[in-house]
C-alpha positions as CSV (number, residue, x, y, z in Angstrom):
1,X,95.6,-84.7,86.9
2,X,97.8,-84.1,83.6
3,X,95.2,-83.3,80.5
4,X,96.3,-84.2,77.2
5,X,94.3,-82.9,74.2
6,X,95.1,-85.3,71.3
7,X,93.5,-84.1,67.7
8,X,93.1,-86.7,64.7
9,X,90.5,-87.2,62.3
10,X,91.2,-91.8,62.3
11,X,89.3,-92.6,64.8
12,X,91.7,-95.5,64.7
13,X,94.1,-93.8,65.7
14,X,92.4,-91.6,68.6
15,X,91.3,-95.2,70.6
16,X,95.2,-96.1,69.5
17,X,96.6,-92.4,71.5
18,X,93.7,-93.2,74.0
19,X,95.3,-96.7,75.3
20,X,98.6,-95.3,75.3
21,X,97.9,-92.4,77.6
22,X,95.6,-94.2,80.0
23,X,98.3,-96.3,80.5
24,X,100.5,-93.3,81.4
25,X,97.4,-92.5,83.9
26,X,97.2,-89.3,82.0
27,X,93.5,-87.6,81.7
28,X,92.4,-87.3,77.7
29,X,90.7,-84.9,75.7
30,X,89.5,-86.2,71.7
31,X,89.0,-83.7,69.0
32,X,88.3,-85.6,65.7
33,X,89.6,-82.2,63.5
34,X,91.8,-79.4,63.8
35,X,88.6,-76.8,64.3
36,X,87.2,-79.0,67.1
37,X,90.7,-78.9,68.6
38,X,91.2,-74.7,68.3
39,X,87.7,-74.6,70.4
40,X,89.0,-76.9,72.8
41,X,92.0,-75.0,73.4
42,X,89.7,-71.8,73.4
43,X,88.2,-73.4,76.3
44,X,90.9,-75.1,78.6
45,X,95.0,-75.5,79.2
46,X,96.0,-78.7,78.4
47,X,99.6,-80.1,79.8
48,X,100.2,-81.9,76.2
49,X,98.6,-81.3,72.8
50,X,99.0,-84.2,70.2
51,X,97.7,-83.2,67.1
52,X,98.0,-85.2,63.2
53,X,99.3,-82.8,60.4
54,X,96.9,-83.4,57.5
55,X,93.0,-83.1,59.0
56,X,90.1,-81.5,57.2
57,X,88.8,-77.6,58.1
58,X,92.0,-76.5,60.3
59,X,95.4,-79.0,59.8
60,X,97.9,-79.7,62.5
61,X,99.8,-76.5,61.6
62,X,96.6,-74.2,63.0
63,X,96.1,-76.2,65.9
64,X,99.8,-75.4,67.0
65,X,99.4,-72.0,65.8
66,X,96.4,-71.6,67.9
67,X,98.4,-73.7,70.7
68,X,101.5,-71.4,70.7
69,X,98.7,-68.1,70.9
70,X,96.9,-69.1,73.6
71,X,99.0,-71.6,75.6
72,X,102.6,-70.5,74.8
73,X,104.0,-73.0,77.4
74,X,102.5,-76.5,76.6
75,X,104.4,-78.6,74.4
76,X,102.9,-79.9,71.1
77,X,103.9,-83.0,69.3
78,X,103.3,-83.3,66.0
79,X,101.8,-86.8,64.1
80,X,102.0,-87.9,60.1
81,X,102.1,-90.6,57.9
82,X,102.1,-87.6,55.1
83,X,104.8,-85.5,56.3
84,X,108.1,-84.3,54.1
85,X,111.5,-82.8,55.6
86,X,110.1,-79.4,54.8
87,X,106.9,-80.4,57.3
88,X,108.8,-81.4,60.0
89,X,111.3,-78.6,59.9
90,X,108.2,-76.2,59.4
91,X,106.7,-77.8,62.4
92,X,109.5,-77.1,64.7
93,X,110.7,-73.7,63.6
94,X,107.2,-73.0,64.4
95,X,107.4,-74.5,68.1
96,X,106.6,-78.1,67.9
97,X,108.5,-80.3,70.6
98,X,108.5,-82.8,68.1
99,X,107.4,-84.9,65.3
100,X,106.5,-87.9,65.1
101,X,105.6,-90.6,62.5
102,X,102.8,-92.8,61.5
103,X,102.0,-95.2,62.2
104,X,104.2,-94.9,65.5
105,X,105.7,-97.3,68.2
106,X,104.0,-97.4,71.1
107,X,107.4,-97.4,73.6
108,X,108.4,-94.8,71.6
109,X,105.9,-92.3,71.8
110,X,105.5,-93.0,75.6
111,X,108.9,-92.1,75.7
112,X,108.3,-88.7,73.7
113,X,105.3,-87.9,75.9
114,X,107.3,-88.5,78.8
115,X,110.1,-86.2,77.7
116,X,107.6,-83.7,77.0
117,X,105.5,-83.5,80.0
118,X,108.9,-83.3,81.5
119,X,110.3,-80.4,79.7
120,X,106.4,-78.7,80.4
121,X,107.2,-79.3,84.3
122,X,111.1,-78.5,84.3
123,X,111.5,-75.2,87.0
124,X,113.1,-71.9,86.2
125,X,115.8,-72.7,88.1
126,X,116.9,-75.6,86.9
127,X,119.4,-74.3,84.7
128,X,121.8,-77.0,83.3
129,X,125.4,-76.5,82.4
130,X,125.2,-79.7,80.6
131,X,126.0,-79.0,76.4
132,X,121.9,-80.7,75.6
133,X,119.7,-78.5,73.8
134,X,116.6,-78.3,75.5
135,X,114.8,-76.3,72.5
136,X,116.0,-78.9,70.0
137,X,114.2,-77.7,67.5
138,X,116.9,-74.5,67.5
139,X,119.4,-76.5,65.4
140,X,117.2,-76.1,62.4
141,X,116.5,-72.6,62.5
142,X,118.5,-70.0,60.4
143,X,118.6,-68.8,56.6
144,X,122.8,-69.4,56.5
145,X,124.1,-71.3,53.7
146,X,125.7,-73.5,55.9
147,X,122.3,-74.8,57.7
148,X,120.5,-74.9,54.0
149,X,123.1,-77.7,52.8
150,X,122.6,-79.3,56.0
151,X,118.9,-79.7,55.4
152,X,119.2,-80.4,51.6
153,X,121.0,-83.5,52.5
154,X,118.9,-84.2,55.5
155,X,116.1,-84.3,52.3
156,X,118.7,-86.4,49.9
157,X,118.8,-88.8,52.6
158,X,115.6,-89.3,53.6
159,X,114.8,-91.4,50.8
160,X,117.3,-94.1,51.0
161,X,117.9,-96.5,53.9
162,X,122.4,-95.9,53.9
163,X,123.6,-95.3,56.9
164,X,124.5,-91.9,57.9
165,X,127.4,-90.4,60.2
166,X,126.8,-87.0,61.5
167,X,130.3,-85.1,61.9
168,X,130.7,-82.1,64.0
169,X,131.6,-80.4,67.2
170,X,129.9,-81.0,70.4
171,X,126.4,-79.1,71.1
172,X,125.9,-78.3,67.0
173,X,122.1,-80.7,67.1
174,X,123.3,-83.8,65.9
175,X,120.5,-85.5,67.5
176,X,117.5,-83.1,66.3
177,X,119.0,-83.2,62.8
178,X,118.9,-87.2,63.6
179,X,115.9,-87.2,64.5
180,X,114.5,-84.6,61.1
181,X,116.2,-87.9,59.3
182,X,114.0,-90.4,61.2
183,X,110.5,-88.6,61.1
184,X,111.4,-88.2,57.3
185,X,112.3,-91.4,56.4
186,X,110.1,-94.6,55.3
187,X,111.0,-95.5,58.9
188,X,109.1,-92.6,60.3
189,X,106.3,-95.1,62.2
190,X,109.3,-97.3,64.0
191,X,111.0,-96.4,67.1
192,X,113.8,-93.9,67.3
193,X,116.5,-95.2,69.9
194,X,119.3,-93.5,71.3
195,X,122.3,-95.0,72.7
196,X,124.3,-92.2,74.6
197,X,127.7,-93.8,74.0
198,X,129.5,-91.5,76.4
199,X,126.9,-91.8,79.4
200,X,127.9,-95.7,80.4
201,X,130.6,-97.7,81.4
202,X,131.8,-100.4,79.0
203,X,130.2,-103.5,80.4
204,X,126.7,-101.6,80.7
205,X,126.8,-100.2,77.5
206,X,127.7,-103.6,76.1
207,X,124.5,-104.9,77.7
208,X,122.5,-101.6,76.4
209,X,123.4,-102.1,73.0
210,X,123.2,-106.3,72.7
211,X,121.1,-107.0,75.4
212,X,121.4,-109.9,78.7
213,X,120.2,-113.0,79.3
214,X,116.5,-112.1,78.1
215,X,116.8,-108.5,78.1
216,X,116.8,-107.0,74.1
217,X,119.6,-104.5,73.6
218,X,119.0,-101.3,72.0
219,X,120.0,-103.0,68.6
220,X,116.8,-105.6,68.8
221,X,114.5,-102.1,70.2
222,X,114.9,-100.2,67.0
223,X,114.3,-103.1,64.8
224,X,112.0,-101.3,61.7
225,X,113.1,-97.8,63.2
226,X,116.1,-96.1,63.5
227,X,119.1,-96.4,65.9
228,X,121.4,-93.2,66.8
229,X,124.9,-93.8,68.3
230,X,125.2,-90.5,69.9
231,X,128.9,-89.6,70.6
232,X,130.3,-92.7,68.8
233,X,134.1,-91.6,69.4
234,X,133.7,-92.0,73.1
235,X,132.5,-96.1,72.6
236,X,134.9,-97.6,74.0
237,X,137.8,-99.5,71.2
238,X,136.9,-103.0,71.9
239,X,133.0,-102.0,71.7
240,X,133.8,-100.1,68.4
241,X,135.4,-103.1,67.6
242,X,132.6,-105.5,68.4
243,X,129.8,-103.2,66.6
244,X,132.2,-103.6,63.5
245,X,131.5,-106.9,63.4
246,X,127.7,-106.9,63.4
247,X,127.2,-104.3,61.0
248,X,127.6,-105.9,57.5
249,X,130.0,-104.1,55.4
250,X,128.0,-104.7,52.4
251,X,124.6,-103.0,53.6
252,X,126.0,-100.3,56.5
253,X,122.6,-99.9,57.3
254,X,121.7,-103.1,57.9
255,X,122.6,-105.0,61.7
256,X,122.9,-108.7,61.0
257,X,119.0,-110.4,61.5
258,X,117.8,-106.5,62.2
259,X,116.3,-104.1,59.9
260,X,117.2,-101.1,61.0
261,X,118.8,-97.9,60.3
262,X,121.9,-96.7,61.7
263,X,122.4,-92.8,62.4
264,X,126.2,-92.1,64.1
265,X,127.1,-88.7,65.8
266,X,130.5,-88.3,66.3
267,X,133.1,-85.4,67.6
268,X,135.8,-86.4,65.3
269,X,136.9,-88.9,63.8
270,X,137.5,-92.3,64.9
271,X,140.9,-93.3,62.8
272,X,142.2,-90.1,65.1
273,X,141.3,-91.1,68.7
274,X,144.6,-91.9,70.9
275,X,145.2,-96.2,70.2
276,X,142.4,-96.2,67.4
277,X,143.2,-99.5,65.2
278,X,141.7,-101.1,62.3
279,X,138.6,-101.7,63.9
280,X,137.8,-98.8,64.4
281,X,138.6,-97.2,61.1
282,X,136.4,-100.1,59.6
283,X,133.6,-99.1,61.9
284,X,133.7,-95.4,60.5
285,X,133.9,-96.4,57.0
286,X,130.5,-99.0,57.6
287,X,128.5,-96.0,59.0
288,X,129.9,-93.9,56.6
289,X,127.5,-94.5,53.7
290,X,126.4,-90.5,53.7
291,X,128.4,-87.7,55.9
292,X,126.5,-84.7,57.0
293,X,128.7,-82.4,58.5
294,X,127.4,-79.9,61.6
295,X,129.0,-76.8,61.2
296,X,130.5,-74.9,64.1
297,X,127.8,-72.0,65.5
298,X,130.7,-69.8,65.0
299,X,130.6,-70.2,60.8
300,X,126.5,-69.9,61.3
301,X,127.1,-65.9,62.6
302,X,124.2,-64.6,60.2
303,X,121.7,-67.2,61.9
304,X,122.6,-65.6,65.5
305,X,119.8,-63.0,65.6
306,X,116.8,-65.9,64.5
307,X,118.8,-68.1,66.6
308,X,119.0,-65.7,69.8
309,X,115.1,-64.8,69.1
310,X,113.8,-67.6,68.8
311,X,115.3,-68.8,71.6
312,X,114.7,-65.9,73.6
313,X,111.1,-66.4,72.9
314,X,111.1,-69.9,73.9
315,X,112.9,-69.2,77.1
316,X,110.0,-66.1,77.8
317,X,107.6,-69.0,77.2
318,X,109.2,-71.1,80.0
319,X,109.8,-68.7,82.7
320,X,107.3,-66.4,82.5
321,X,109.5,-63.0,81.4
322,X,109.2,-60.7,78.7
323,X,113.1,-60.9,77.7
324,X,114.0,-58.7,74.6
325,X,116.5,-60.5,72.5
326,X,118.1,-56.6,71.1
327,X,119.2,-56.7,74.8
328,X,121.1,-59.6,74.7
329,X,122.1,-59.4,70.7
330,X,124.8,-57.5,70.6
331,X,126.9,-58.9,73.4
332,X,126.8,-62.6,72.1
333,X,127.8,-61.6,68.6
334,X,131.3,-61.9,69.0
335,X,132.3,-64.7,70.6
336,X,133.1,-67.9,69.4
337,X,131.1,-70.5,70.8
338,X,133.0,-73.7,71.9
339,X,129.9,-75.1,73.1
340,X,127.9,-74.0,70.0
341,X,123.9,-74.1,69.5
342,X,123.9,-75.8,73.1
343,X,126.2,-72.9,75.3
344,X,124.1,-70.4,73.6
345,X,121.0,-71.8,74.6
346,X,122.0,-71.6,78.2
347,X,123.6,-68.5,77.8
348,X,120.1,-67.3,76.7
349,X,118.2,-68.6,79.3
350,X,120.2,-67.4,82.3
351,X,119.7,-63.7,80.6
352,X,115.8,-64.6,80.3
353,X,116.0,-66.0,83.8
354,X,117.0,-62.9,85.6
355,X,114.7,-60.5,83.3
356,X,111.6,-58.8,84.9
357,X,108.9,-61.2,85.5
358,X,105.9,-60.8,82.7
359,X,103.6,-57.8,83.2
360,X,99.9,-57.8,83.5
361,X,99.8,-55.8,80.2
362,X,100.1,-57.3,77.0
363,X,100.0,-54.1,74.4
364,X,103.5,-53.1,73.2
365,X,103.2,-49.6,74.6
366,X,103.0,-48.5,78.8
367,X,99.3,-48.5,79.5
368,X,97.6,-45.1,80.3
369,X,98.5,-43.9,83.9
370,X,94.5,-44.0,85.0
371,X,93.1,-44.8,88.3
372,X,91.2,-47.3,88.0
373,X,89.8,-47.6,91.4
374,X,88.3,-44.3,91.0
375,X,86.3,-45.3,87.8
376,X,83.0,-47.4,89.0
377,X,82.3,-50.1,86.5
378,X,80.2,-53.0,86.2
379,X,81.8,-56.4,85.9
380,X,80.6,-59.6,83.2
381,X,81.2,-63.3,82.8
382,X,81.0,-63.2,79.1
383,X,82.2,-65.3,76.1
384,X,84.2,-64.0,73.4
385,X,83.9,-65.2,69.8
386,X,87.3,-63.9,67.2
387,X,86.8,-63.6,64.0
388,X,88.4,-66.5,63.5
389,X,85.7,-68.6,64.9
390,X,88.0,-69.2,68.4
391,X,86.1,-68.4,71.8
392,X,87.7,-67.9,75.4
393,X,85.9,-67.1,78.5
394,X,86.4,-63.9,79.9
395,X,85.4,-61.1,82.6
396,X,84.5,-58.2,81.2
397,X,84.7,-54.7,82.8
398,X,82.2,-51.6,81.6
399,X,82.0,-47.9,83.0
400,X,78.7,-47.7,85.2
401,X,75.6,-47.0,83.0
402,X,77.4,-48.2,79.2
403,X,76.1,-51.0,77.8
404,X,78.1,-54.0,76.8
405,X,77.7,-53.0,73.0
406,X,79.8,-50.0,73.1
407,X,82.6,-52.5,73.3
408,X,82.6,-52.4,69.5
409,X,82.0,-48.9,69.1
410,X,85.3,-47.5,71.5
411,X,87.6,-45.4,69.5
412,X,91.0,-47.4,71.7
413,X,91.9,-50.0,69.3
414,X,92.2,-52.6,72.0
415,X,90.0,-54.3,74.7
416,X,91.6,-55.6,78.0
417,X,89.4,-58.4,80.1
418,X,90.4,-60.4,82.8
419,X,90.7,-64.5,81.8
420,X,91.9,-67.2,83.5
421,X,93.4,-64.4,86.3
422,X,95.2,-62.3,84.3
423,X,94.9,-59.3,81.8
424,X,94.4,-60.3,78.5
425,X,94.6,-57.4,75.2
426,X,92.2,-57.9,72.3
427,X,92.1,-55.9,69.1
428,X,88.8,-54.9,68.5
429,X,88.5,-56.0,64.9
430,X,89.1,-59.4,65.7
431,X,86.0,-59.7,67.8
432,X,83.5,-60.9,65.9
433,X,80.8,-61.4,68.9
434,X,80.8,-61.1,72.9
435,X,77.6,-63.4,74.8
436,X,76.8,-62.3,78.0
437,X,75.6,-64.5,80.7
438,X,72.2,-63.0,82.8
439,X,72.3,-59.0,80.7
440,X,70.0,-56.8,80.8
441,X,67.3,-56.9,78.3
442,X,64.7,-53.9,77.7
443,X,61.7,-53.4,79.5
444,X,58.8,-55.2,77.4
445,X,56.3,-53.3,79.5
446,X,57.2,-49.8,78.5
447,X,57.8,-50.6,74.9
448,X,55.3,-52.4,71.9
449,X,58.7,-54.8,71.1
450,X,58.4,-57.6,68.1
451,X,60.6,-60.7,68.9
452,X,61.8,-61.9,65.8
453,X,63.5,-65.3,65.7
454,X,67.0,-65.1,63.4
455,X,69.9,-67.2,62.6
456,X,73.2,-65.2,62.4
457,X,76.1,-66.4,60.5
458,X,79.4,-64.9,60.8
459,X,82.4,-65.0,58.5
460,X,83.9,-67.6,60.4
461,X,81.5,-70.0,59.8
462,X,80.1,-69.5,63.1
463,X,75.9,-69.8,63.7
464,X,73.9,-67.7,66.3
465,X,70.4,-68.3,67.0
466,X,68.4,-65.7,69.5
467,X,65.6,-62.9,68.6
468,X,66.1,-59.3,67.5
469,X,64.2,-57.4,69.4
470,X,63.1,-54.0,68.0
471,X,60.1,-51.5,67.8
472,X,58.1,-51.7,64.7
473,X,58.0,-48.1,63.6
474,X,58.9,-46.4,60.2
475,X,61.8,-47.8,58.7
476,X,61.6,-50.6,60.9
477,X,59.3,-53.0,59.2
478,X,61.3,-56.2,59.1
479,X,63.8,-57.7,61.9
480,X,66.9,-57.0,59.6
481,X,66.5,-53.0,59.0
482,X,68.0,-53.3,62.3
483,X,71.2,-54.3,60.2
484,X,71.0,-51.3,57.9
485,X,70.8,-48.8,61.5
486,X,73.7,-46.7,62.1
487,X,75.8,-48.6,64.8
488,X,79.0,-51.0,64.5
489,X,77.1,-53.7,66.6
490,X,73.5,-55.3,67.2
491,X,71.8,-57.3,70.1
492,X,70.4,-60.9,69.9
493,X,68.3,-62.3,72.6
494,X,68.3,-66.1,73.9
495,X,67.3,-66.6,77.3
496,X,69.2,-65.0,80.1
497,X,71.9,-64.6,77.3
498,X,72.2,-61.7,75.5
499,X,75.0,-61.5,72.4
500,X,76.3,-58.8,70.9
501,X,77.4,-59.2,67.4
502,X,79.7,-56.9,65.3
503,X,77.8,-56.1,61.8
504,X,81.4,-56.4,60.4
505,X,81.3,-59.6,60.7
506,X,78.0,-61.0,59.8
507,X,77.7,-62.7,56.5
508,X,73.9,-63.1,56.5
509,X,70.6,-63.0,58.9
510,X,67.6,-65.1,58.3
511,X,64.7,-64.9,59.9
512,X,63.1,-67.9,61.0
């Protein structure tokens, strides 16, 4: 069954996500904080993550950090009531399918859950030709000039309700950029509605857009929210016409009896189509309250090698390669790009498509040429702890005859360990402690041992009760000289559970 981890600290707003998703039949997992939700993800892989933005101890920004880390593929959706344009454009430079607002429409985040889990399930082979980005978020990454007065205004905009008319060539991100508006706006908790203009014959789109006999058109759906009029210059004239007519001239962003925004992406120009007329030069000048013009990927050449890595990266995530973008780089840089951010995209994935399929190794050097196989070493299901406070469950593999603390003292900066069937690379220093299910403990009955209850807190807030274990001699009069012992690591006992902590780590030990 599809698990969705959804992360807010309203409970109001969990039972809210909760009804929503059973409805969807979808299995749900609640984390009332950002923390709680990084030690879920420690634990499990979750189809969806829906996580708020603003939540005490760890925000919505380290729970998709921690998302992206761990469970590279799985699509996060960000929520907000709080969020500004440099949030949401944060949020999905960083990864984030999307972002949404709060409070939020019901139909409309089922429809944005829907389109995720979709874009989680889509195959490697199901390359489209089609010019849709399906890394949206690409049209807002890059440093250029050109891009930074597209988002300034994006930002001017946000805060007034005018209608807005995106202007550019086809495959630029009119709709993500549309979308950056919405999430931005006062508007950000009503639905976002698309009307693909181009998609639909006349008389269907007429009925998509006003509605039949008790059907609500697209205009009545985005009533509070925002409606975008994706390719606008392919309407056909008499519908251009028509929508004229119900969009008042004096408030462009009003539709008569509706509050709603209007957002218009168009080609070119409507006053130049073949036949345009009046109308339609009318219905460019209502929706053109603020013009934000997409520029062409081709003027946006200093963005193409974030552009190509990031999406390189995002296609690696996908398909399950290890892609370098340096490979791909220098061939793309000088063309032109009539399809622009879209053609790329695909042009990227096709190269990640056909690149070696991910190895086992994750270190950024060819592992040692050992034999393995000829090494005899003892296997554990043990827990790892990070510095960070994150745990993952892992299997563990020692030489015959070392103990499970000389993880901590090995001189190779890294540890591998088998999770969730495949190999995994650790560095060292982030491992704060490793528990170990059924270890060995010393034999009581050759040695006068103390058992000293303690309490163990680690720098990442983290608290582990068990018992040092230790022979009184010289030296050793109290639990904690063990602490002050030469040795990167020490051993606390609690039941069949042994765990070995790093000293690096430990803020303090009381005994109790």
């Amino acid at each position: 069954m599809t698990r969705v981890l959804i992360t807010d600290d309203d409970a109001d707003v969990l039972r809210a996500l909760q009804r929503i998703l059973a409805a969807m039949q979808l299995e749900v997992v609640c984390a009332e904080d950002g923390l709680a939700a990084q030690t879920e993800l420690a634990n499990a892989e979750f189809d969806l993550i829906i996580t708020d933005l603003v939540m005490p101890r760890a925000d919505g920004f380290a729970v998709l950090d921690a998302a992206r880390a761990r469970w590279p593929a799985t699509p996060v959706l960000i929520l907000t009531g709080q969020g500004t344009t440099a949030d949401c454009v944060r949020a999905l430079r960083a990864g984030a399918f999307n972002f949404v607002g709060k409070p939020f429409d019901p139909a409309d985040l089922t429809s944005i859950i829907a389109d995720a889990l979709r874009s989680r399930s889509a195959e490697a082979d199901s390359l489209s030709p089609a010019l849709a980005l399906r890394t949206p978020q690409a049209a807002l990454v890059g440093e250029s000039r050109e891009l930074g007065a597209v988002l300034d205004q994006v930002e001017r905009a946000a805060n007034v309700d005018s209608a807005v008319l995106l202007r550019g060539e086809k495959g630029t991100g009119k709709e993500a950029v549309a979308r950056l508006l919405h999430v931005s706006s006062r508007r950000a908790g009503g639905p976002f509605v698309v009307v693909r203009c181009g998609a639909l014959p006349a008389e269907q789109l007429e009925r998509e857009l006003f509605g039949h006999d008790a059907e609500p058109g697209k205009l009545e759906q985005a009533r509070g929210g925002t409606l975008l009029l994706a390719e606008l210059d392919r309407l056909d004239l008499a519908l251009q016409g028509k929508l004229a007519r119900v969009l008042v001239p004096e408030q462009p962003f009003i539709a008569r009896g509706l509050d709603l925004r209007v957002i218009a992406g168009i080609d070119r120009a409507l006053r130049e189509q073949p036949e345009a007329g009046p109308l339609a030069a009318a219905l460019e000048a209502n929706l053109g309250g603020i013009v934000i013009e997409m520029p062409a990927l081709r003027d946006r050449s200093e963005d193409m090698p974030l552009l190509v890595e990031y999406l390189v990266e995002a296609a690696n995530h996908r398909l399950g390669r290890r892609a370098k973008a340096e490979a791909l780089l220098s061939a793309l840089q000088s063309y032109s790009w009539p399809g622009n951010l879209a053609e790329l995209e695909t042009r990227v994935e096709r190269f990640v498509a056909t690149a070696p399929p991910e190895p086992s190794y994750e270190l950024g050097r060819k592992p040692h040429a050992i034999n393995v196989l000829a090494v005899p070493v003892e296997r554990f299901a043990a827990t790892l702890v990070l510095q960070n406070g994150a745990s993952c469950e892992v299997l563990l593999s020692c030489g015959l005859g070392h103990p499970v603390e000389d993880v901590f003292s090995a001189k190779e900066p890294f540890l591998a360990v088998q999770e969730s069937g495949r190999t995994r690379i650790y560095a060292r220093s982030a491992l704060a402690c490793i528990h170990v299910q059924a270890a060995q403990t010393t034999d009581e009955d050759s040695l006068p041992l103390r058992h000293q209850p303690v309490s163990v807190r680690l720098s990442s807030g983290t608290q582990i009760e068990g018992e040092l274990r230790y022979v009184a001699v010289e030296g050793r009069a109290r639990a904690t000289d063990v602490l002050n012992e030469e040795g990167p690591s020490f051993s606390l006992y609690a039941g069949d559970r042994v765990s070995h902590v790093a000293k690096a780590h430990v803020l303090s030990v009381e005994e109790r």
